[in-house]
C-alpha positions in Angstrom: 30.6 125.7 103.0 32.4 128.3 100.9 34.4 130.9 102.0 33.2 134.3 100.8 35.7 135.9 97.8 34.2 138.6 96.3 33.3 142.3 97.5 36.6 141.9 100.0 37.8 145.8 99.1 38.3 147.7 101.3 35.5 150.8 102.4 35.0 153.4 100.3 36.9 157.1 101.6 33.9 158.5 102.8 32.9 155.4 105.1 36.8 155.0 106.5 36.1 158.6 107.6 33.2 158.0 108.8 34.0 155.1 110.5 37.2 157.2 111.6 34.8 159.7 113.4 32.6 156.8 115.1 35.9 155.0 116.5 37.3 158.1 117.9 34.1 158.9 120.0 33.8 155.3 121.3 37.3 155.7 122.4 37.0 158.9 123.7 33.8 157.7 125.8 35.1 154.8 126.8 35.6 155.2 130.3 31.6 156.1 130.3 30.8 152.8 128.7 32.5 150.8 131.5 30.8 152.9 134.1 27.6 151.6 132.4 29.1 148.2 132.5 29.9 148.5 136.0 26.3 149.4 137.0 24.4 146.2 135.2 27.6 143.6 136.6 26.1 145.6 139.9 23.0 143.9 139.5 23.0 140.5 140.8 20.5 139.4 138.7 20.6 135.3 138.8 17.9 133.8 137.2 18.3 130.2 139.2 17.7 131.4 142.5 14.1 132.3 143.2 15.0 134.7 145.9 16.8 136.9 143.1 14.0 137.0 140.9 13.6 140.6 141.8 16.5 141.8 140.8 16.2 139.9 137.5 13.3 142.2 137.1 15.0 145.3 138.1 17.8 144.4 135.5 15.5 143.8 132.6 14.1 147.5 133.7 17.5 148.8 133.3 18.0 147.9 130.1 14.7 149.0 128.9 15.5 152.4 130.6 18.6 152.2 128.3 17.0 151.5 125.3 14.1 154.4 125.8 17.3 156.6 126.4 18.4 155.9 122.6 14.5 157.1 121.6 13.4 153.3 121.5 10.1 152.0 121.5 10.0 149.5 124.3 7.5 147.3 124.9 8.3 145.1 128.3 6.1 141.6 127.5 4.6 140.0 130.4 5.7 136.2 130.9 3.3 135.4 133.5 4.7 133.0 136.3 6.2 129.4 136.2 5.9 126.9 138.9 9.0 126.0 141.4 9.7 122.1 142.3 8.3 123.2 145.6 4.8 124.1 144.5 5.1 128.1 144.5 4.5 130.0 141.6 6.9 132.6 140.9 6.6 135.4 138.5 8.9 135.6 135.2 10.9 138.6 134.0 9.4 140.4 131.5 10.6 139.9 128.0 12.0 143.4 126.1 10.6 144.2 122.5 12.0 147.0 121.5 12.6 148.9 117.9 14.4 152.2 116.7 13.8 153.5 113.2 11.0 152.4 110.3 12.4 153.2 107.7 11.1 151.1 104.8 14.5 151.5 102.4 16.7 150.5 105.2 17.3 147.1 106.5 16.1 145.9 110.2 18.3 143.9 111.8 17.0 142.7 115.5 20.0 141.7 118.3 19.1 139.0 121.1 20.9 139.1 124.4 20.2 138.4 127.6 20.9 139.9 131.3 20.8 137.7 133.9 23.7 135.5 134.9 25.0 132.5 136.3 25.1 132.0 140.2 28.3 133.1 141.5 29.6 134.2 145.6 33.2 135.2 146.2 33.9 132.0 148.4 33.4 130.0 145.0 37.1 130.8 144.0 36.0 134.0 143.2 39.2 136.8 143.5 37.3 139.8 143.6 33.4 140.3 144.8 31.7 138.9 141.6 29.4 142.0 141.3 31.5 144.5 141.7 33.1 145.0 138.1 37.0 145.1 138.6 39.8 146.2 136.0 42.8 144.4 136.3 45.6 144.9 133.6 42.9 145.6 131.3 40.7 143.4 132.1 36.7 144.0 133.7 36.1 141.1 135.6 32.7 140.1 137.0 29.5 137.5 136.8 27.8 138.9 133.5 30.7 141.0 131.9 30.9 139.0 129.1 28.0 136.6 129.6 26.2 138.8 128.3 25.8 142.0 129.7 29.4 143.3 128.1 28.4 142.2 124.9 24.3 143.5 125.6 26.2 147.3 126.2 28.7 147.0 123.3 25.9 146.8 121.4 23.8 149.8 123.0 26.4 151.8 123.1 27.2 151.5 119.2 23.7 152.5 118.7 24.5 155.4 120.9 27.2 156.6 119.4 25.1 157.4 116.4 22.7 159.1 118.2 25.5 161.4 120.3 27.0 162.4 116.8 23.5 163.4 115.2 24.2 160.2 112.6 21.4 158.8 110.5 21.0 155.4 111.9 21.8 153.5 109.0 19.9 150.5 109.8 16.5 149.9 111.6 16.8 148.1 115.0 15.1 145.7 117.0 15.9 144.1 120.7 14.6 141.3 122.0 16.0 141.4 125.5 15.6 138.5 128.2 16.2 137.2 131.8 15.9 133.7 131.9 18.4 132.7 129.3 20.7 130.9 131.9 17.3 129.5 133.3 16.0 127.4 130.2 14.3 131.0 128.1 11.1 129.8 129.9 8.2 131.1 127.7 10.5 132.9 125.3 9.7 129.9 122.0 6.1 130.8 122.6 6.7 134.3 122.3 8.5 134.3 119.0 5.8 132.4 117.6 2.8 134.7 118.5 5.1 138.0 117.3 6.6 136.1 114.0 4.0 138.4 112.2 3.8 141.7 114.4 7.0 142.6 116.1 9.3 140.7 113.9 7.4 140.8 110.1 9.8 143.2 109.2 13.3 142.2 110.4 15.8 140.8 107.1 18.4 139.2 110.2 18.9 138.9 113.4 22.5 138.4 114.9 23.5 137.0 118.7 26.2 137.8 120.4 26.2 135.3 123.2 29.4 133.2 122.6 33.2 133.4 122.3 35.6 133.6 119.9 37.9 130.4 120.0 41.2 132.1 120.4 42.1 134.8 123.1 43.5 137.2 120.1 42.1 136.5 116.8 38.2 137.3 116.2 35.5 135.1 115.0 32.4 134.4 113.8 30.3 131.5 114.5 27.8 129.6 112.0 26.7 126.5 114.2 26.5 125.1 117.1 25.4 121.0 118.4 22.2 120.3 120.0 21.8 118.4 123.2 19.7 115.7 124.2 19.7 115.1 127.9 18.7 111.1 129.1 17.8 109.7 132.2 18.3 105.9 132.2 16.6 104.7 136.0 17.3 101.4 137.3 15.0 100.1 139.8 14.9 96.5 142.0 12.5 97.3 145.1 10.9 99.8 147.4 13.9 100.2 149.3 17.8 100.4 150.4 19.4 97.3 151.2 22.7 96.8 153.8 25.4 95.2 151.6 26.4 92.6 154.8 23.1 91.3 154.8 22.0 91.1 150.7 25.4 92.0 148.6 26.5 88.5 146.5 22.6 87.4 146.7 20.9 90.4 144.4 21.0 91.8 141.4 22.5 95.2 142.4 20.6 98.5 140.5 23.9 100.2 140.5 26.1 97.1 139.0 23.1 97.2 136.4 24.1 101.3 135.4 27.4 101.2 135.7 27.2 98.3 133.3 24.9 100.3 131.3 26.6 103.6 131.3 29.9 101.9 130.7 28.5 100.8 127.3 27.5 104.0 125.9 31.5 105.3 124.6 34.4 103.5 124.3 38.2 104.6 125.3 38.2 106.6 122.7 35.3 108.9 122.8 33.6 106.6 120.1 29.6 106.3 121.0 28.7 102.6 120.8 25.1 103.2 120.0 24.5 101.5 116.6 23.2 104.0 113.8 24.0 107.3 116.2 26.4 108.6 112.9 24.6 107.3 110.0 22.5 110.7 109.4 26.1 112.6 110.0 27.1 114.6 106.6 30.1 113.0 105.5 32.7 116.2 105.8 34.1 117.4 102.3 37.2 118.2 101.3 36.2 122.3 100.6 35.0 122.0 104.9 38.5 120.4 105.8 40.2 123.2 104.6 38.2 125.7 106.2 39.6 124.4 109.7 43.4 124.9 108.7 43.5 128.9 109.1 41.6 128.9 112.5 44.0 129.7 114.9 43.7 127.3 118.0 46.5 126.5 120.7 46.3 123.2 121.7 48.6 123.3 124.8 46.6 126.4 126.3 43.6 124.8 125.8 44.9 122.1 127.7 46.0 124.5 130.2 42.7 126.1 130.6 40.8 122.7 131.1 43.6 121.0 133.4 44.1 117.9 131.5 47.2 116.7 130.3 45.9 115.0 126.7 43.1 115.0 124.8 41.5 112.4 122.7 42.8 113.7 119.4 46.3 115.5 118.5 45.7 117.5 115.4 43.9 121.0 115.3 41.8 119.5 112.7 40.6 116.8 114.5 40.0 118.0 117.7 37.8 120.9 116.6 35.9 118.2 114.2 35.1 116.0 117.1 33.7 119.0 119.4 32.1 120.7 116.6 30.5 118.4 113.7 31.0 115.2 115.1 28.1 114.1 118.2 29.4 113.1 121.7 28.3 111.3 124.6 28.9 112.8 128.1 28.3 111.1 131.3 27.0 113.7 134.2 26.2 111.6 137.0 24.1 109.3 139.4 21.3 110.3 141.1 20.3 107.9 144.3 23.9 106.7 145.1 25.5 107.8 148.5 27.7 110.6 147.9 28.5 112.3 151.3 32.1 112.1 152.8 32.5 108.9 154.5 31.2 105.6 153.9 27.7 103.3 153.9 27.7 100.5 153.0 23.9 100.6 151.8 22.7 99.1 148.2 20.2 101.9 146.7 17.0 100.4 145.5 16.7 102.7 142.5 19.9 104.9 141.1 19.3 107.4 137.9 22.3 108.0 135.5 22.4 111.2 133.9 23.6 111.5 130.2 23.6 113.9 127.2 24.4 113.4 123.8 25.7 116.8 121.7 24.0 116.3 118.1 25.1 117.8 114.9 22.9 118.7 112.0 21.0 116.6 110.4 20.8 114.2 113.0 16.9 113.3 114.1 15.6 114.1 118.0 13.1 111.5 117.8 15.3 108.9 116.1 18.2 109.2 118.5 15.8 108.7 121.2 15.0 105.9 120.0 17.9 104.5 118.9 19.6 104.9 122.8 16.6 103.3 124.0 16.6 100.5 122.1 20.7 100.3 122.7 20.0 100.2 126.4 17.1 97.6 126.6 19.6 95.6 124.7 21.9 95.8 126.7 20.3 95.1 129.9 18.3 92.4 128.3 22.0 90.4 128.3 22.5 90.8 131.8 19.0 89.0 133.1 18.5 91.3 135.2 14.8 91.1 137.5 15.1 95.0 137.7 13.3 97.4 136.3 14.8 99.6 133.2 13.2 103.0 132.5 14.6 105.3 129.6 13.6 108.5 129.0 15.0 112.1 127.4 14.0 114.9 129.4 15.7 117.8 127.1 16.3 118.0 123.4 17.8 121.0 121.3 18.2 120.9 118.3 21.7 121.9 116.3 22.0 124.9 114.3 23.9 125.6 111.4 24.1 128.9 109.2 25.9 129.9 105.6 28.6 131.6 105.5 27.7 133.0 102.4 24.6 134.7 104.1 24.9 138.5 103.3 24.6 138.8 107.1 28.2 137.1 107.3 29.9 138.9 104.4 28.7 142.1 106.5 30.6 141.0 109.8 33.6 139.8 108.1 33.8 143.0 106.4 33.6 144.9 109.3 36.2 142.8 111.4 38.4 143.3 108.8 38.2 147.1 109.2 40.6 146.3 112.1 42.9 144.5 109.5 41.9 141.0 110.7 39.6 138.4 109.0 38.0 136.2 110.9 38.1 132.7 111.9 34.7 130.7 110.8 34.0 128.6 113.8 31.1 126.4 115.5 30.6 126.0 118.7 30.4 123.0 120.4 27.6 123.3 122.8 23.9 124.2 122.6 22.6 128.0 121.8 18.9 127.5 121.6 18.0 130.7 120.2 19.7 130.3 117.4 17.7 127.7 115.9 14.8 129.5 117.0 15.2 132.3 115.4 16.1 130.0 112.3 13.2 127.6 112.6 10.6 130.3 113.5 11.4 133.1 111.2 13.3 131.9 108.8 15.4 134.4 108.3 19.3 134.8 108.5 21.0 134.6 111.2 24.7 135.0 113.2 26.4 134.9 116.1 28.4 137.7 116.3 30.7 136.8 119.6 33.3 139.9 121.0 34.4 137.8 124.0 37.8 135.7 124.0 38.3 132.0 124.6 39.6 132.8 128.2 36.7 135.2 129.7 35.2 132.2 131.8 31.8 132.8 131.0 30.5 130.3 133.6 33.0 129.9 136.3 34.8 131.7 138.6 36.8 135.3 137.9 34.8 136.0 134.7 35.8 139.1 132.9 35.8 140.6 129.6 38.4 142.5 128.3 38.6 146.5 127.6 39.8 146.0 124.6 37.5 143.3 123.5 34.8 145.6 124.8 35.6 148.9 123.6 36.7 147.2 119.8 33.6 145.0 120.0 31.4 148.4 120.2 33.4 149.7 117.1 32.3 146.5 115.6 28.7 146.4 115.3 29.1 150.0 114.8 30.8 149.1 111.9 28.4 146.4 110.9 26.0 148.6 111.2 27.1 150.2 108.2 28.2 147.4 106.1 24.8 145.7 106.4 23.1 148.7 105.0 24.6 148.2 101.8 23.2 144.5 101.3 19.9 145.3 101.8 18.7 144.1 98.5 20.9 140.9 99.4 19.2 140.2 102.5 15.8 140.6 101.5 16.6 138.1 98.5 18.2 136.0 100.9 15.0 136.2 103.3 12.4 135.4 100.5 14.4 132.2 99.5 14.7 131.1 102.9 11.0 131.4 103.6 10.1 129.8 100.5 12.2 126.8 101.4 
């Protein structure tokens, strides 16, 4: 992967005054744009708990009452229901489809996001109420403000901004809008695939803004991310527990069996044992190396903000090669095992570990399946063990990876470095499944376009996104807004060789 070289001057005078008159309205209404924030963080719109699914649904109504407000064309899809682990069916959020401007000589460029959240409850180490947005020394903290409801707004609100001024929009837009994102996007693959020739025939890119930058000051832009596949390895001796006084030092216990076997997966060193798990692993370039020594990452405060005191790696370099293009094995846990204060002394019959392994590009669902499986019965072939062995994968997504030389890209980098910065060119070590859907589906460019920084604690506890981050992100998409429409030719080139590959 290249860096992008050419076309790096600056904006002409009459876009730096009109970018000058866009970023002194978003800073003049910024206050409003927090209120706005402040209402959706409101919204305790969980998509895990089924007895929130209601607001879910009044959330995703919000926002399409947002996007009608900019003179949108909203269409709000009907999921239908999915089934609980209880037996009750319960009904899905609706899925937004909306479009502004159709305009044949401009490009359309369609945003994802997403606005429900993770769970969160003030006793969870929470130091304000979660959904009640609070500003502390500039910073909005509550469950959604930067996962992703901040960045959903930032986006709106650019589009606004356009609209308050009496601006020709200077790109056509498209939202696809969701609230089960933190719930698996149930139904959401299926609708991409029935609109790839209605709703989304026209679009030349679509950019996410669902991720972080890796530093807490410098910007980014992300091109990949790893897949995930998720194994269940189940070891099994009989129909029921056993007291350890009367059968422990006569059995073959199921738990000796997994610890055995998950202890076998990666060595001290994060290394995974399985043979063949790097062979389809692109061998990394001297050109890639390089592009890792400008990113700015602090290794001591991102040791601080995990609470460990060393990692496995001690360069920059190769600590962001091992969590970004590199696969690793991560053990989550053991089902059937006693795990309540106390002590029994009881030998379970059947225990389930719980494993994932984050794959890179190019590596093959369906041959690392097959290679852990294999590994495994190996394994517990050596130990001859009566029990019974069961392997199976219950989740698999797929990486993603993106050029940088995309005209999408050269558009954001552009417009972050109307701020004076340029970017850092990162990946992200877990899974965004959109991404590659939008890839795989429509072949056509994508980017993740994050505005949060490496310290908003998307998933835990005190999440927040910063004014600054929020107000400068809006000026950025407005500003991308306008650099894209100059590669419209660029894109549609791009799109035609992507589709015939």
């Amino acid at each position: 992967v290249l860096l992008f070289k050419a076309g790096m001057s600056s904006p002409s005078c009459s876009s730096s005054a009109l970018e000058t008159e866009i970023f002194q309205y978003i800073d003049l209404h910024q206050n409003v744009f927090v209120a706005n924030l402040e209402e959706w963080v409101a919204v305790e719109s969980d998509s895990a708990q089924p007895d929130l699914r209601r607001e879910v649904i009044r959330m995703v109504a919000l926002a399409a009452d947002r996007l009608r407000a900019l003179g949108a064309t909203v269409n709000s899809v009907n999921l239908g229901s999915h089934q609980l682990p209880d037996g009750r069916n319960l009904l899905l959020p609706p899925v937004i489809l909306a479009e502004l401007g159709k305009d044949p000589q401009k490009p359309t460029v369609c945003f994802y996001g997403h606005v429900d959240v993770q769970p969160a409850k003030k006793e969870d180490g929470w130091k304000t109420d979660p959904y009640t947005l609070t500003e502390i020394n500039g910073n909005l903290y509550g469950r959604g403000a930067t996962d992703n409801k901040g960045p959903v707004l930032a986006w709106i609100n650019a589009v606004e901004t356009f609209r308050a001024l009496k601006l020709a929009m200077p790109v056509n837009f498209k939202f696809v809008i969701e609230g089960m994102e933190e719930a698996g996007s149930l139904g959401l693959e299926k609708l991409l695939e029935e609109e790839k020739q209605c709703f989304f025939a026209d679009v030349d890119c679509f950019v996410i803004s669902d991720n972080l930058w890796l530093s807490k000051r410098k910007p980014a832009l992300t091109y990949g991310t790893r897949g995930n596949a998720c194994f269940f390895v189940e070891v099994e001796s009989g129909d029921k527990d056993l007291h350890s006084g009367t059968f422990g030092g006569i059995i073959h216990e199921p738990m000796t069996d997994l610890v055995a076997l998950l202890d076998s997966l990666v060595d001290s060193t994060g290394h995974i044992q399985i043979p063949g798990i790097y062979d389809s692993v692109a061998a990394l370039t001297e050109e890639e190396r390089k592009l890792y020594e400008s990113i700015e990452f602090d290794i001591e405060e991102q040791k601080n903000n995990s609470g460990v005191k060393k990692f496995l790696y001690d360069t920059k370099e190769e600590i962001l090669l091992h969590l970004w293009r590199y696969p690793s094995l991560s053990i989550h846990g053991i089902e059937g095992a006693f795990h309540e204060p106390g002590f029994k002394t009881v030998i379970p019959a059947k225990v389930i570990g719980k494993f994932s392994i984050r794959q890179v590009p190019h590596m093959d669902l369906s041959v690392v399946k097959q290679q852990v499986a294999e590994y495994l019965e190996d394994v517990f072939s050596k130990r001859n063990s009566p029990n019974k062995l069961k392997v199976s994968m219950s989740l698999g997504a797929k990486p993603w990876l993106a050029d940088i030389n995309d005209p999408v890209y050269i558009a954001a980098r552009r417009a972050i470095r109307t701020f004076g910065e340029d970017p850092d060119f990162i990946r992200d070590g877990s899974t965004i499944p959109i991404a590659r859907m939008f890839q795989t589906i429509m072949q056509k460019s994508v980017i993740m376009l994050p505005i949060g920084a490496a310290d908003d604690g998307e998933h835990s506890q005190n999440e927040k996104i910063s004014r600054h981050n929020y107000i400068k992100g809006t000026k950025v998409f407005a500003a991308f807004f306008l650099e894209i429409s100059k590669l419209r030719e660029q894109l549609r080139e791009t799109s035609k060789t992507k589709t015939d590959n």
